[in-house]
N, C-alpha and C positions, 0 to 999 in steps of 0.2 A: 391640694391638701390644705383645709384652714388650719386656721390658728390655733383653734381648739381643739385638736387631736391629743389622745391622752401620753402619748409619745412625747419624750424629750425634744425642744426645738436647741439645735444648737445654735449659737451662738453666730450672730447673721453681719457680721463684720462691718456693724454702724449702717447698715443698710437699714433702714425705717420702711420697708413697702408694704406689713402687712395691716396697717388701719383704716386702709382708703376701703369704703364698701363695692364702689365702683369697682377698683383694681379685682378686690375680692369676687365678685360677680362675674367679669371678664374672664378670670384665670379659670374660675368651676365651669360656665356655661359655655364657653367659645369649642367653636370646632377645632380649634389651631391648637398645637402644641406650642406651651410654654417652657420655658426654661429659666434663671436667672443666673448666673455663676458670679463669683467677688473676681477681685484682680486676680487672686491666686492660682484661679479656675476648679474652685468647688461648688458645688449643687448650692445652693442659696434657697432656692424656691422652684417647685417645679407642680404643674396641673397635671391632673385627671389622667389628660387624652397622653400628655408627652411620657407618663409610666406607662398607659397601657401599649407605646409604643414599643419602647424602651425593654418593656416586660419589665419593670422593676418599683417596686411601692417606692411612695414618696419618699417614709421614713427611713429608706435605705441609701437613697441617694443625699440628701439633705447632709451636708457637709464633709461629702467625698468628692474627689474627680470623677472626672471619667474612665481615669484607666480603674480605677478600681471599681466601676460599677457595670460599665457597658463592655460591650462586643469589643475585640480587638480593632474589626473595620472600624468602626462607628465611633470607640471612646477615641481612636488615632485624629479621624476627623475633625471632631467637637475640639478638643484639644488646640491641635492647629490652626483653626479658626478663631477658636478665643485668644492665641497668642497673638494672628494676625490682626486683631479688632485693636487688642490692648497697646502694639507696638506701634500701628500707623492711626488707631485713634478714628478709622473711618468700619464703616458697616462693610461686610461680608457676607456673600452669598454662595453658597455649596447645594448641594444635590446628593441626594443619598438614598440607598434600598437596603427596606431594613424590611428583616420576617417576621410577620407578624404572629401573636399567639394562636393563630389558625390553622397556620403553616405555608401561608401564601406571601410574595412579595408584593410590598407596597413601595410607588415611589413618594419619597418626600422632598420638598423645597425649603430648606434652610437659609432663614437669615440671622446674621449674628451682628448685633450694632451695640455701639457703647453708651451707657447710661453715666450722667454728670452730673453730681451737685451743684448747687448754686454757685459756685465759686468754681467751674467748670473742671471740679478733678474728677476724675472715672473712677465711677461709685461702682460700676457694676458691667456685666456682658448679658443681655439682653436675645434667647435664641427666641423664633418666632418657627414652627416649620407647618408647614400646609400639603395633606395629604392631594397627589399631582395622577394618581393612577390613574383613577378614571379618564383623567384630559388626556393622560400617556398612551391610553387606550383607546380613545378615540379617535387621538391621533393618529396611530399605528392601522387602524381599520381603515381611516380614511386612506390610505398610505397603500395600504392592500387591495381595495376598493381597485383606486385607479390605476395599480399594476394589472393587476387582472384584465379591466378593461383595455387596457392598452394590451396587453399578451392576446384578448381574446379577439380584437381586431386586425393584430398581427396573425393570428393563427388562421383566422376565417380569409384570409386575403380578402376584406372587404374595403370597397373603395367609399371613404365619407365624406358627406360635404354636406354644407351649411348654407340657408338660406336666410330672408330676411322674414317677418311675418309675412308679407304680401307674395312670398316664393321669389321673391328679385334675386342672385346670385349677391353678395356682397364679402366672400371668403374666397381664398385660392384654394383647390383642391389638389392638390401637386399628383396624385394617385389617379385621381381620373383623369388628369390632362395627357397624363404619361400614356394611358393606356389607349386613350379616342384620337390622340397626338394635337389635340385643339391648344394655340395658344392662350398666354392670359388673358390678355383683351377680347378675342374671340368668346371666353369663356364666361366673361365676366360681363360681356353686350349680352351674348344669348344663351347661355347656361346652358347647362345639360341635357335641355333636350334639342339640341343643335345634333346632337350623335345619334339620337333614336332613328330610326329606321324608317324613312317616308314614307310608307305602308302603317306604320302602327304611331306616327305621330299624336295624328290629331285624336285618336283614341285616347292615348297618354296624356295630352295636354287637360284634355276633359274631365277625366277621375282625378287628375293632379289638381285643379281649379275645383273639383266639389268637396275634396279635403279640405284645401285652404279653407272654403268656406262655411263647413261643418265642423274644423277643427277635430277633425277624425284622422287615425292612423291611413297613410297612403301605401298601399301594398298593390304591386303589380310586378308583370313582368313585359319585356320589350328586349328586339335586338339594337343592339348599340355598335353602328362603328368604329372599328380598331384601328392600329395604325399600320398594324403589317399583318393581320389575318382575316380581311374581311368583315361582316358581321358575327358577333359573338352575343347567346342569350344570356342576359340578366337576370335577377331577380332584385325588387328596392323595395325596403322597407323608408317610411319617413315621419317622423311622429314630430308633434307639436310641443314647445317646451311651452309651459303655461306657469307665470308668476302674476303673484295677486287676481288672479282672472285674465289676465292678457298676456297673449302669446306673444313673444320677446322674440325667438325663433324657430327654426326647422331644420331636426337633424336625419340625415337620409342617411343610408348606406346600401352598397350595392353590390351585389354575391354572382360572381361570376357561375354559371350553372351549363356552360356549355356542354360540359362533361357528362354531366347528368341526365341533359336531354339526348346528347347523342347514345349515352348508354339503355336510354327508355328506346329509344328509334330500333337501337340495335334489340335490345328485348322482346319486342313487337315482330321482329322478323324472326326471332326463334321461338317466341312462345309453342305454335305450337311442335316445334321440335321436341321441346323440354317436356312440353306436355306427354308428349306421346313416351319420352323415354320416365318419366316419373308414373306412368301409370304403368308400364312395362316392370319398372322396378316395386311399384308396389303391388301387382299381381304374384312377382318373383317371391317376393315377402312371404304373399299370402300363399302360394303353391309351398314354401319350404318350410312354415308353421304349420301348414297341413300335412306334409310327407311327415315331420319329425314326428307328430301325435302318432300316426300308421306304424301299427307293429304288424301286421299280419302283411300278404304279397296282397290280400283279396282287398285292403284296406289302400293301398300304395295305387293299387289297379284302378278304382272309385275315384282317387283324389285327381290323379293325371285325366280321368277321363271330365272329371268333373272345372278340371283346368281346362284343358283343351276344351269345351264348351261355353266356357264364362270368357276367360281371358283371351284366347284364341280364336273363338266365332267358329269353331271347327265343326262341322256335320257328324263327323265320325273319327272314332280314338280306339285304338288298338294298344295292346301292350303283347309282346310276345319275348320268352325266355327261350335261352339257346341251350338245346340239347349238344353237347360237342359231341359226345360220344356219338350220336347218330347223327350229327350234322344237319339238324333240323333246328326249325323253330318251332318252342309249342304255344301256341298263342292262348294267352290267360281271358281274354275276350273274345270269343270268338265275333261274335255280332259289332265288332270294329271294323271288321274288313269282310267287303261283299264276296260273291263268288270268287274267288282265284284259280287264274285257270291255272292246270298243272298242279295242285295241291290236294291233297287228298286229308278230309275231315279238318283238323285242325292246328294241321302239322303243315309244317311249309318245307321242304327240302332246304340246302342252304346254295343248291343248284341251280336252282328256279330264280330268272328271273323279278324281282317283285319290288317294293318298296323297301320292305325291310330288310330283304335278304341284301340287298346293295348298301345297304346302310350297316349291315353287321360285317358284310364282306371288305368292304372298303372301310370302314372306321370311319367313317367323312358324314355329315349330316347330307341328305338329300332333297334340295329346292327343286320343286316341277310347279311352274305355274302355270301351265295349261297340257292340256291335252299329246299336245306335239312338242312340247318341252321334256314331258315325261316319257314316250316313245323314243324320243332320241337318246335318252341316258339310258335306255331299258338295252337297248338297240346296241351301244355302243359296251355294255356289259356281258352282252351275249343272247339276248333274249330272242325271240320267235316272234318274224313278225306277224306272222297270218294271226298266232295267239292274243298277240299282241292288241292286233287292230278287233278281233271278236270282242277281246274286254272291255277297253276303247268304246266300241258303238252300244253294248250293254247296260256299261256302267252311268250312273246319275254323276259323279264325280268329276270336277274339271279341276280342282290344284291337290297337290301332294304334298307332303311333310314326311322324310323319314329322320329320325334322328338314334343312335346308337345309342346305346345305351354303357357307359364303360366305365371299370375298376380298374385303377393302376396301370391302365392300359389293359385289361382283360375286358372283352367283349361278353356282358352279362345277355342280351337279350338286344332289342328294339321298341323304337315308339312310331307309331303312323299316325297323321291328323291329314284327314281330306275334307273338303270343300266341293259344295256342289256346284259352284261357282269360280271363275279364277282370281287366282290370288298375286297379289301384288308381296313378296316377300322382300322388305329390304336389307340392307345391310345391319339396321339396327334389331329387327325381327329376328335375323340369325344369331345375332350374340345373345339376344333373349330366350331360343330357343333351345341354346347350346347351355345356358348357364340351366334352362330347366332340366335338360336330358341330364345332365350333371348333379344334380341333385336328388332327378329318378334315381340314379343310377346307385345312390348312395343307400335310399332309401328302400329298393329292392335286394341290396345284398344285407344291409342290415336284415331287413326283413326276413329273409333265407334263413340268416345265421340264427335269427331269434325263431323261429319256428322248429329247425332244427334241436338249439337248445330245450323250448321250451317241450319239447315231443320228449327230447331224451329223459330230462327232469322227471315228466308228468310219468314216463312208463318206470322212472328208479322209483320216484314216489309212490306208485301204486304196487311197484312191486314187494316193498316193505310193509308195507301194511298188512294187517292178518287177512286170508281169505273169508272164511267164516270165526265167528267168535265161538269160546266152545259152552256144551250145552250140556248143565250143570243141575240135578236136580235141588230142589231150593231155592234159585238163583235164576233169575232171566237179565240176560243183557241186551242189549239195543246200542248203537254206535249210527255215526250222520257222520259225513265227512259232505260238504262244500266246498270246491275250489273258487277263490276268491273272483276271478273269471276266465274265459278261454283265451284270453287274450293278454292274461298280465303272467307272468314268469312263477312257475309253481312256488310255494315256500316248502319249512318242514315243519307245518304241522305234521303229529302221528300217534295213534290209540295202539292199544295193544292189552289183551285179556288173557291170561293163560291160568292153568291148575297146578297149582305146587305140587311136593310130594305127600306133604301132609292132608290134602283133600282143600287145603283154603284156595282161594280162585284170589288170582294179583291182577290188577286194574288199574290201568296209569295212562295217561294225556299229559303231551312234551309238544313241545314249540321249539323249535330252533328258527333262531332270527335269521333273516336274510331270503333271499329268493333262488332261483333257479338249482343246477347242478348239485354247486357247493350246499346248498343247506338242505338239499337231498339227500347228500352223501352223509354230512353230519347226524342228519336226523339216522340215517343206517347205522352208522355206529354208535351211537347213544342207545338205540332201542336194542343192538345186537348184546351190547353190555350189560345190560339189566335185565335183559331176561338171564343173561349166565347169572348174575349176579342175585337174581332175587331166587334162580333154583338151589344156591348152594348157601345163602344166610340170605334168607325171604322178608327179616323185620327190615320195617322202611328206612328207620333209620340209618342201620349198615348198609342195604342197598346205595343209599345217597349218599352216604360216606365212599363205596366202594367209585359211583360215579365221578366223585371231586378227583379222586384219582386217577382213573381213566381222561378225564377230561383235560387235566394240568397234561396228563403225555401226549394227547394226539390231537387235540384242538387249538385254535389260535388265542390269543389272548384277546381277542377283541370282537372274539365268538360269544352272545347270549343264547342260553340253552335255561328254560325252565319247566318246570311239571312236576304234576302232582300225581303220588301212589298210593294206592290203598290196598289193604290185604284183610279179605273179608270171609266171617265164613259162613259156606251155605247155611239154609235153615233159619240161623239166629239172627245174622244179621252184624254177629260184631266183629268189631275191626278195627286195623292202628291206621293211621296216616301221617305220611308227612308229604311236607310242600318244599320246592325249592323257586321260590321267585314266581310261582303259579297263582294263579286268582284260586280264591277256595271253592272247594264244592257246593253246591245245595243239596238243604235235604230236603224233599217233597214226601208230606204228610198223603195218607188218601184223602181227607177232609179241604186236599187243596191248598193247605198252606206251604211257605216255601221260607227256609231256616235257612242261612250260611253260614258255614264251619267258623268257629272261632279260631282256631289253629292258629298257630305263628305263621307267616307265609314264608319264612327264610328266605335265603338268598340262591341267586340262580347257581346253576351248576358250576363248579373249579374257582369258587369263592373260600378264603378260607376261614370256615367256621365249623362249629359243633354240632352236627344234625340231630334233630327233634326228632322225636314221634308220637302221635297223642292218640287218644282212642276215639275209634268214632263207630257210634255203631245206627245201622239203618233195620229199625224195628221191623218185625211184619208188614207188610201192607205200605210200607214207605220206600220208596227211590231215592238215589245218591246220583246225581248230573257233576259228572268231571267234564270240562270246554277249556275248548282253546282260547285268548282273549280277542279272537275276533267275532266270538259270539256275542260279547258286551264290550267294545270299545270300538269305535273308526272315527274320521275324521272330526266328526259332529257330534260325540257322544264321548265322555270322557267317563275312565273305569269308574270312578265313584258311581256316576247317574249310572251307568254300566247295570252294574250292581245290584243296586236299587230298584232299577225296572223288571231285570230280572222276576226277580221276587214277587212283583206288584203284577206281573203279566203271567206266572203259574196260579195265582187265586181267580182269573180269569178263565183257567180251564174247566173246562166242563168235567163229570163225575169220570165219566168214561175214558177221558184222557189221563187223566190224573192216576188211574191204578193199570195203563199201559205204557211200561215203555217206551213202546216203538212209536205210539199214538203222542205220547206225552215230551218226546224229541223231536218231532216234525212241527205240531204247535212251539213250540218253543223258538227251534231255526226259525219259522216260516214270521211269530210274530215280533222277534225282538233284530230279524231285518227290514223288515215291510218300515218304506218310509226312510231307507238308509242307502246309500251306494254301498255295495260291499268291496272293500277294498281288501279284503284278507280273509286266508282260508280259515273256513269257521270248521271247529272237531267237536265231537259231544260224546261221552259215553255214558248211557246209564244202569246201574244196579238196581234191581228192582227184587227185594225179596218178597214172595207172595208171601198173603193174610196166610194163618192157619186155619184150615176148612176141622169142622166136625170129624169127620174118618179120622185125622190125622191125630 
């Protein structure tokens, strides 16, 4: 703070310091904190840097202590300091960490010395303090630095030692002598490679001597005499320390790696052990990413045979399921397994001697690797030899594979893989083969179960649906029903068309979310509902009111159910609608254009709200398209573009399409899938009220 600050100076207790320009210069530019305190120990004078340490303006400290300006820690300090300066009359030096306005700690080095008049009375306490972090800090680094080093030499058990520039040993390596058992003098005549291995000596000594003289890192590896285990392999790194351009010395160190070669030696002898069992397990992989995709038996059949081919080198694959009831096998391939004698078509008794029938009989997998390996297990289950030895000189086949096929312990079927050639099966080939039979095994009862289902679903689902639509003068209907494919679990999609008692015809397309049974069953009683319901109060709106209630009693809560109805009447054309959670209708012009309902599309069914109904009427000459939303929406197409193409793909139709129905819903399915996987059952139905002809 100069002098000429517009602030009060107090009163400086016959202390004279502020006219020197020097002093003044020193206080403003210096990196150091300044201080001045009188005997009493108040602020006198203080610079720049010692407030912004301080955190406190000049004019605040200027004729206070320290207890009244500073930190508890810090005015205690200063204090004691200026007491000990004033009492013994000699300088004082402290250390202190003060937080700076940043929020970080800084260290400082404080000296506090007495200042004397000419007539040597103490004029004043004199602080000096010099910001130390950085040095503290590099200190602390350096400090860490060589922990580390030393932890990470302890941690590597490396053995180091020191040479001179020219490689002359002139250091004790206490670590390597311990370990080669060489005394000092021995070690320090002929150093370290006294130990190396008289086979790989003079190699060593050679790359060791074109480093020295390259002044390039020396890396190698040698066996090194121990003291109580023979040779042990090394590995040494050794670099050159280089000051002002000359190497001073050479620090080496040496990593014991005996471990690690013996563990490479041993890897070398099981590679291909490992080998063969990682290709084993990642065929396993690949057979049981294959089974899991196979939902049909015909699909589970493909993949096994398709295994037994790749994975197995197998000639021929068979799969046969187990009739219990008649105690046969019916084999799903036939062209697996050659002639069989004793068998008749494709049926194997479970009597008969055979590959498989041993394998379902016994629950046990069955190894034949040759010819007379397999007569002898035939042989010793009961089999025929004369038969035996006919099939035998017949057959192109010399190894066998039978493997059971088993649920819970229930014998589902068998697997057979022959060889035209013999076969080496071993120990590890049978745990490979047992873990695939087991996985068949899962994958043809799912299979069952899912066909089963999907059979039952497909005939509830088609049973509910109307047989013909009815035929209405005024009025043509047309309906598509798609199932999404043969192979995926039906849903509840479902259309439905009927005659009121008033003469109007009701028209409605429902989706019940979900697949198989359940959303078969759902979709039944949804549509059983609304037809009661639309013949006894037919406006849409109470119908869908009538449904929220049906639905809160006998549906789940976690059931989506939505669709759209319309009640139209012949001739005109006019008609209400309303939507519950349903995509809207189109209405197709004859001229080809294509309109969607503005309509609210409310919410799905046993939501609770106030159902709508708005009027929609389909002029002469124009069609109404009710769909399920798998006619515009799957994986790749989201309902907005949906929507939109829709639309964009009926101005595409030709004239003829356009004022037919039936013609005008086949274009439609045919072009707004072309280009899509169909992942879901697509429904359509259309109203079509004809032009008014002349006669009429």
């Amino acid at each position: 703070m100069s002098a000429e600050t517009s602030v009060p100076r107090p009163r400086e207790s016959g202390v004279d310091i502020s006219d020197s320009g020097l002093f003044k210069g020193l206080m403003s530019e210096a990196e150091f904190a300044f201080a001045f305190f009188d005997p009493e120990g108040r602020f006198v004078r203080a610079n720049e840097v010692f407030s912004d340490v301080v955190g406190v303006p000049e004019e605040r400290l200027l004729g206070r202590t320290p207890a009244e300006t500073l930190t508890a820690d810090l005015s205690q300090l200063v204090t004691h300091a200026i007491q000990d300066v004033t009492e013994s009359d000699c300088p004082v030096t402290e250390r202190a960490r003060v937080r700076s306005t940043e929020g970080d700690t800084r260290h400082w080095a404080l000296s506090f010395s007495p200042v004397h008049d000419e007539q040597g009375q103490l004029q004043a306490v004199a602080l000096v303090g010099a910001d130390m972090t950085e040095s503290r800090q590099t200190e602390e680094d350096l400090r860490r630095s060589e922990e580390r080093y030393r932890s990470l030499v302890e941690a590597q058990s490396q053995l180091v030692w020191i040479t001179s520039p020219t490689g002359a040993v002139v250091e004790d390596a206490p670590q390597w002598r311990a370990i080669t058992g060489q005394g000092l003098e021995e070690y320090l005549a002929h150093g370290w490679l006294e130990a190396v291995h008289p086979d790989e000596r003079r190699h060593t000594e050679e790359v060791w001597k074109e480093a020295l003289r390259g002044r390039t890192m020396f890396e190698w590896n040698y066996r090194v005499r121990t003291r109580a285990s023979g040779f042990r392999h090394f590995e040494v790194r050794a670099v050159p320390i280089i000051r002002h351009g000359r190497v001073v010395e050479w620090v080496g160190a040496n990593t014991d790696v005996t471990p690690q070669r013996e563990a490479e030696e041993m890897r070398g002898r099981l590679t291909d052990q490992l080998g063969a069992a990682a290709l084993r397990t990642a065929r396993l992989q690949g057979a049981t990413a294959m089974l899991a995709e196979a939902l049909t038996v015909e699909q589970v059949v493909q993949v096994i045979i398709d295994v037994g081919r790749t994975a197995l080198a197998a000639d021929r694959s068979a799969v046969a399921l187990l009739d219990l009831d008649r105690a046969v096998l019916k084999l799903v391939n036939g062209g697996g397994v050659p002639e069989v004698p004793g068998a008749t078509g494709e049926e194997i008794p479970l009597s008969h001697s055979s590959v498989l029938t041993m394998a379902v009989n016994s629950r046990r997998p069955v190894f034949a690797e040759s010819p007379e390996s397999l007569k002898a297990q035939l042989l010793d289950a009961g089999g025929d030899e004369e038969v035996l030895n006919g099939f035998l000189a017949t057959s192109d086949e010399r190894a066998w594979v039978g493997l059971p096929l088993l649920a819970a312990g229930r014998a589902l079927g068998a697997l057979r893989f022959s060889f035209t050639r013999p076969q080496k099966i071993s120990q590890e080939d049978g745990v490979f083969l047992e873990a695939l039979a087991g996985q068949c095994a899962l994958a043809v009862e799912w299979a069952t179960l899912f066909e089963r289902e999907h059979k039952t679903a497909e005939t509830l689902q088609r049973s509910l649906l109307p047989d013909r639509l009815p035929v209405v003068k005024g009025l043509e209907l047309a309906q598509r029903f798609r199932s999404g494919s043969r192979h995926v679990q039906v849903g509840g999609d479902w259309y439905d068309a009927f005659v009121l008692q008033d003469g109007r015809v009701a028209a409605v397309v429902g989706d019940v979310m979900g697949k198989g049974v359940k959303a078969a069953a759902g979709m039944g009683r949804i549509r059983n509902a609304m037809r009661a319901l639309a013949l006894t109060n037919p406006p849409p709106a109470a119908v869908l009111g009538g449904l929220d209630r049906v639905f809160d009693a006998t549906e789940e809560e976690e059931q989506v159910t939505t669709l759209a109805y319309m009640v139209v009447e012949p001739g005109t054309g006019e008609g209400t609608l309303a939507l519950a959670g349903h995509p809207p209708p189109v209405l197709v012009s004859p001229q080809g254009t294509a309109v969607l309902c503005d309509a609210e599309p409310g919410t799905p069914l046993g939501w609770p709200t106030t159902r709508k109904q708005f009027r929609f009427v389909v002029p002469p000459g124009h069609t109404a398209v009710l769909y399920s939303d798998g006619l515009v929406e799957n994986r790749k197409r989201g309902l907005d573009a949906g929507l939109s193409e829709i639309c964009s793909v009926v101005t595409e139709a030709p004239p003829e399409v356009v004022t037919s129905p039936h013609m005008l819903l086949d274009f439609l399915v045919d072009r707004m899938l072309a280009g899509y996987e169909q992942d879901d059952d697509v429904t359509a139905l259309a109203i079509h009220v004809p032009a008014a002809t002349k006669s009429d």
